[in-house]
C-alpha positions in Angstrom: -4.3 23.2 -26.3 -4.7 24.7 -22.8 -7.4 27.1 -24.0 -8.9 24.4 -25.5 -8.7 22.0 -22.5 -9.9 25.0 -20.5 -13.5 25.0 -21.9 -13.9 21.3 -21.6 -16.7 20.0 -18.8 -15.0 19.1 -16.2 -16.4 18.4 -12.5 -14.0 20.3 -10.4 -15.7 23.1 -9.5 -18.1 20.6 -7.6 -16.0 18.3 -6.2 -16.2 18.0 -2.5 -13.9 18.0 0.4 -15.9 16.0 2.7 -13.7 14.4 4.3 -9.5 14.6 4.4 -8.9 11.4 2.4 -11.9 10.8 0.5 -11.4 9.7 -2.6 -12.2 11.9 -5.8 -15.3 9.3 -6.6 -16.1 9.1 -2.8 -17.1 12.7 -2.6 -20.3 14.6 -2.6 -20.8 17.4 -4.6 -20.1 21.2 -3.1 -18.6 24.6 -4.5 -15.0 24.6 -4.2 -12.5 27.5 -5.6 -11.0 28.8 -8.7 -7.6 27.8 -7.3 -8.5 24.3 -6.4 -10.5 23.5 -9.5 -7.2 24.4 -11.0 -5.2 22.3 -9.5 -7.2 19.3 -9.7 -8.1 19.9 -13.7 -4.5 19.6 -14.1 -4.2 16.4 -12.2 -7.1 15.2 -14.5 -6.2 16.4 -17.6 -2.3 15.3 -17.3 -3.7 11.4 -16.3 -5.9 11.5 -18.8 -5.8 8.8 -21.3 -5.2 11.0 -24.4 -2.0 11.6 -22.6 -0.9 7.5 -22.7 0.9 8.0 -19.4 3.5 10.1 -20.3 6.5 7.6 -21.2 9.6 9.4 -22.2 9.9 9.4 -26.1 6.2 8.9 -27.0 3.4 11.1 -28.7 1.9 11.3 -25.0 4.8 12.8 -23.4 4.4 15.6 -26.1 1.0 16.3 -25.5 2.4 16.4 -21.5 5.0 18.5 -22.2 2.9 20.7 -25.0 0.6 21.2 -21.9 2.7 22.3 -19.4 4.5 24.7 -22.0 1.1 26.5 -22.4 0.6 26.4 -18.9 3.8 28.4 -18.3 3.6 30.9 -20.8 0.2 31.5 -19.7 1.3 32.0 -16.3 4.1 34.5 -17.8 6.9 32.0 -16.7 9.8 33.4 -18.4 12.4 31.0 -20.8 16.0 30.8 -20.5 17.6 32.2 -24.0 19.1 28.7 -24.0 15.6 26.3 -23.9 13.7 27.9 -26.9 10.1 27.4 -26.1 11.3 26.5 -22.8 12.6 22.7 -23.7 15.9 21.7 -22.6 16.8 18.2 -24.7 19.0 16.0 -23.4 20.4 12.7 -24.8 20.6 9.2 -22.4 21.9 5.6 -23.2 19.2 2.6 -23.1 20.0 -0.9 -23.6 18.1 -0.3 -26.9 20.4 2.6 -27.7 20.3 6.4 -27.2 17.2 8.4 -26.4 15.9 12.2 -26.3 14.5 13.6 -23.0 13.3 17.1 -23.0 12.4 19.0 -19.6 10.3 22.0 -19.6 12.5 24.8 -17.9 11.8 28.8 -16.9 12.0 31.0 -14.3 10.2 33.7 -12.1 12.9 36.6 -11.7 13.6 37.3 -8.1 14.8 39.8 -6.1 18.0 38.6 -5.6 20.3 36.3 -7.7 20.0 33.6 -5.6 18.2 30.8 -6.7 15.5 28.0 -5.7 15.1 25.1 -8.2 11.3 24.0 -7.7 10.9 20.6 -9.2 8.2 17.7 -10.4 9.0 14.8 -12.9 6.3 14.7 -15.4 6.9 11.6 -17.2 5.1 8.0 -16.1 4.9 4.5 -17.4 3.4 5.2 -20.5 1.6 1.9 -22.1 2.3 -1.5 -20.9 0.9 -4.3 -22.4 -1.6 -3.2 -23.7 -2.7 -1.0 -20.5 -2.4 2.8 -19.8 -0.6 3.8 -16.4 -2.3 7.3 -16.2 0.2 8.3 -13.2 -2.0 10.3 -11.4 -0.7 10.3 -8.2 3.1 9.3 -9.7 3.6 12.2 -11.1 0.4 14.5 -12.4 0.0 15.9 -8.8 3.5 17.1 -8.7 3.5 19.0 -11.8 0.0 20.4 -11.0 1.2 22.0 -7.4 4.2 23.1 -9.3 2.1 25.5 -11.4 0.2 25.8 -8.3 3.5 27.4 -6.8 4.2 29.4 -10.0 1.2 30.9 -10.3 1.5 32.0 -7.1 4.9 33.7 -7.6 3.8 34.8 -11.1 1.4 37.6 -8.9 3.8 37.8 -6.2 7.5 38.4 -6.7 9.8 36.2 -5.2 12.9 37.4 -3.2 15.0 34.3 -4.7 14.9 33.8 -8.3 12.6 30.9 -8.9 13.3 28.3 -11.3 10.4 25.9 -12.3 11.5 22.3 -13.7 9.2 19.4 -15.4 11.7 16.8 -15.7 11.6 13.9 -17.8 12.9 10.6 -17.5 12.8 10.5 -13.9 11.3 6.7 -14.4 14.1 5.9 -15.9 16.5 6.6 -13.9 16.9 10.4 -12.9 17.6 11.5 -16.1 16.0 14.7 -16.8 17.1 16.3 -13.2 20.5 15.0 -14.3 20.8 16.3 -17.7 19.3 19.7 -15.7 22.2 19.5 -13.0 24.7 18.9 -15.7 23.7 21.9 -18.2 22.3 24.1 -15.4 20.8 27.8 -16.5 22.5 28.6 -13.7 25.9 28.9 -11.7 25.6 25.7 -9.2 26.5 27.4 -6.5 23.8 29.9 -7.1 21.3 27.3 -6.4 19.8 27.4 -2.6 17.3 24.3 -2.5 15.8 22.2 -4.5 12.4 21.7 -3.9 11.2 18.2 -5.5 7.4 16.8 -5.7 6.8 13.2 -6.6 3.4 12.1 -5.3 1.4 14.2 -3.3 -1.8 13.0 -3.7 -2.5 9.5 -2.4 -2.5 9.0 1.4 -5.3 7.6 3.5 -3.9 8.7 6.5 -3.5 12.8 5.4 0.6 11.9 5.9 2.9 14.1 3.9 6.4 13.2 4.4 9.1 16.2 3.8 12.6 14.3 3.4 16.2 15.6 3.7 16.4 17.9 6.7 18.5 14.8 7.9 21.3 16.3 5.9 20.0 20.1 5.9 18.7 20.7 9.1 18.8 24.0 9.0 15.8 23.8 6.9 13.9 22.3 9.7 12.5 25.4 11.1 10.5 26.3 8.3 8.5 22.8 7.4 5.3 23.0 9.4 1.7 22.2 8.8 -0.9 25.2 9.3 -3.8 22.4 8.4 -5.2 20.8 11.2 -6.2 17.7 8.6 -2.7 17.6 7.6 0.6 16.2 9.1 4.0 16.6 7.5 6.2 14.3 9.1 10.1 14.7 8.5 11.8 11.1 7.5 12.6 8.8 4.8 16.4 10.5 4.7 17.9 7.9 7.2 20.9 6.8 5.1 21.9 3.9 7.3 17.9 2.6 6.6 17.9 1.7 3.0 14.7 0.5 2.7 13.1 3.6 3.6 15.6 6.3 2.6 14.4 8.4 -0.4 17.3 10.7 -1.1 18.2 8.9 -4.0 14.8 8.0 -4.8 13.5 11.3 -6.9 15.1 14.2 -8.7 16.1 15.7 -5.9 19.6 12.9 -6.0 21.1 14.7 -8.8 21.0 17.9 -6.3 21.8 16.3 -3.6 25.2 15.3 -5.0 26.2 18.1 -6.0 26.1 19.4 -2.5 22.6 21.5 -3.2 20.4 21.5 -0.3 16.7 20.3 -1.0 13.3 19.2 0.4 11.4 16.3 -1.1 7.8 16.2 -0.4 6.1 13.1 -1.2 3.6 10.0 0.3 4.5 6.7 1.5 4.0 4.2 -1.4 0.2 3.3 -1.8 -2.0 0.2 -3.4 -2.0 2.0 -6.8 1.7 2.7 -6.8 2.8 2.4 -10.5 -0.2 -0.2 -11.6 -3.4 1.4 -14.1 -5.0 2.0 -11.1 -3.4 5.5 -10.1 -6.2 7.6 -11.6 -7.6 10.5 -10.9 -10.4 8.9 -9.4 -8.4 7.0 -7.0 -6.6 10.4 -5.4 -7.4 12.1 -1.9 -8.3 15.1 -3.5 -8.9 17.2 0.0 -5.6 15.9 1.5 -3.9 17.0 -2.4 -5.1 20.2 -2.2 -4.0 20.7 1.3 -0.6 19.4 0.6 -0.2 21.4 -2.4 -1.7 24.8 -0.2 1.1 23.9 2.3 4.2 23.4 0.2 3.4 26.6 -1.1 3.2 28.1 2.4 6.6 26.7 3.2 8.1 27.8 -0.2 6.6 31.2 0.8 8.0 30.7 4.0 11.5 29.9 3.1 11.2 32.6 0.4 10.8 35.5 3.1 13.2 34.2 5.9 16.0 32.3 4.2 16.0 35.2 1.8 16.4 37.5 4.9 19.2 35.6 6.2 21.1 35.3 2.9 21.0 39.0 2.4 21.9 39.8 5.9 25.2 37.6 5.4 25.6 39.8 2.3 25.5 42.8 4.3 28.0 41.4 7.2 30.6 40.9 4.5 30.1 44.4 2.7 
């Protein structure tokens, strides 16, 4: 399928970052990257209508999860022993009985044992009455800067061990990243960080927010933005401001606890917030690419120094 997908016409290589929050259909046409083309054909091609928005259970999720299996072997993503073809199937209750999820699941072998879960929820709304909710935004662009992230690593070899998760279910109530937490690959306590993505994409006002250093601070020191059109603000982990805390508001809950640092990077809600209306069309596409280049700087970032410090506390108790 990916091949496939590969040679279709799409207009990435022309799309134009004009301005920081244009929208796709707002910008003129220039030559952008390999890299960014990339990213954004995955964005596309995941909120495409062949893809019925994704709902758990449904002949679009497969095609989703079919996808992002390609994707990962092509970017020589290895599988657990455990998630043959890299699926992990889990079972959940519903009020109209049980249900399969299945998250996509493999890893980047690191250096050290250690361990950073990177993490994106690839399932949407699917189709409601009789209307497809593409989920470009919610959660296309957090898979797509996940393989963004891998395909960096893939050509550059981590010092943590790298695990990269598509969960499912997360629309229903966390239930892929739970199932994950539950059956990890891993020991628990091997686990670092979690680093979560849920919508990345849509913000008029070039705002990324990166939540939780209200519990972790010492993670503070390595979220900065190198992108003069881009701000990362720290918030939304306030747990005394309900409205606006979001540590149980993605995948990054089931982590959390379980006493497993993480870092959720995501956008304030937006007019197109879980309605038909988040399409591709309707994302920043500039501001995406620049969050996506700078979540991968930061995982880069934590990947040299926290690495550094885990192995020098290694070292103090040899």
């Amino acid at each position: 399928m990916y091949i496939f997908l590969k040679r279709l016409s799409f207009l990435f290589v022309v799309i134009c970052c004009m301005s920081c929050c244009a929208s796709v259909k707002e910008q003129k046409h220039a030559t952008i990257d390999t890299v960014q083309a990339q990213i954004l054909q995955d964005v596309q091609i995941l909120s495409s209508d062949a893809f019925e928005g994704r709902g758990t259970g449904t002949s679009g999720a497969e095609k989703a999860r079919s996808f992002i299996v390609e994707r990962f072997k092509y970017l020589t993503i290895t599988p657990y022993p455990d998630y043959p073809e890299y699926i992990q199937s889990f079972t959940f209750d519903t009020k109209k009985g049980s249900q399969v999820g299945k998250n996509v699941v493999g890893y980047i072998p690191g250096k050290l044992r250690e361990t950073i879960v990177i993490s994106a929820h690839y399932d949407h709304l699917g189709i409601k009455n009789g209307h497809i909710y593409p989920g470009a935004d919610d959660n296309a662009s957090g898979v797509a800067a996940l393989m963004h992230i891998a395909d960096y690593f893939s050509k550059n070899k981590p010092n943590f061990t790298l695990i990269f998760a598509a969960f499912d279910a997360e629309e229903v109530g966390l239930k892929g990243a739970e199932a994950f937490v539950a059956h990890s690959p891993v020991p628990l306590n091997q686990i670092k960080l979690n680093i979560n993505m849920d919508m990345l994409a849509h913000n008029d006002q070039c705002e990324l927010y990166a939540c939780g250093t209200s519990y972790y601070p010492q993670f503070k020191k390595y979220i900065q933005s190198g992108n003069p059109d881009l701000t990362i603000k720290l918030g939304h982990d306030n747990p005394n401001s309900k409205r606006d805390d979001w540590t149980d508001q993605s995948d990054q809950a089931a982590f959390h606890v379980k006493g497993i640092p993480f870092i959720y990077f995501g956008v304030e809600d937006h007019k197109d917030y879980h309605k038909p209306s988040d399409t591709f069309e309707n994302i920043n596409a500039k501001f995406y690419v620049d969050a996506a280049n700078e979540i991968l700087a930061i995982v880069t970032r934590i990947d040299n120094q926290f690495s550094s410090q885990i192995q020098m506390n290694k070292n103090k108790v040899m």
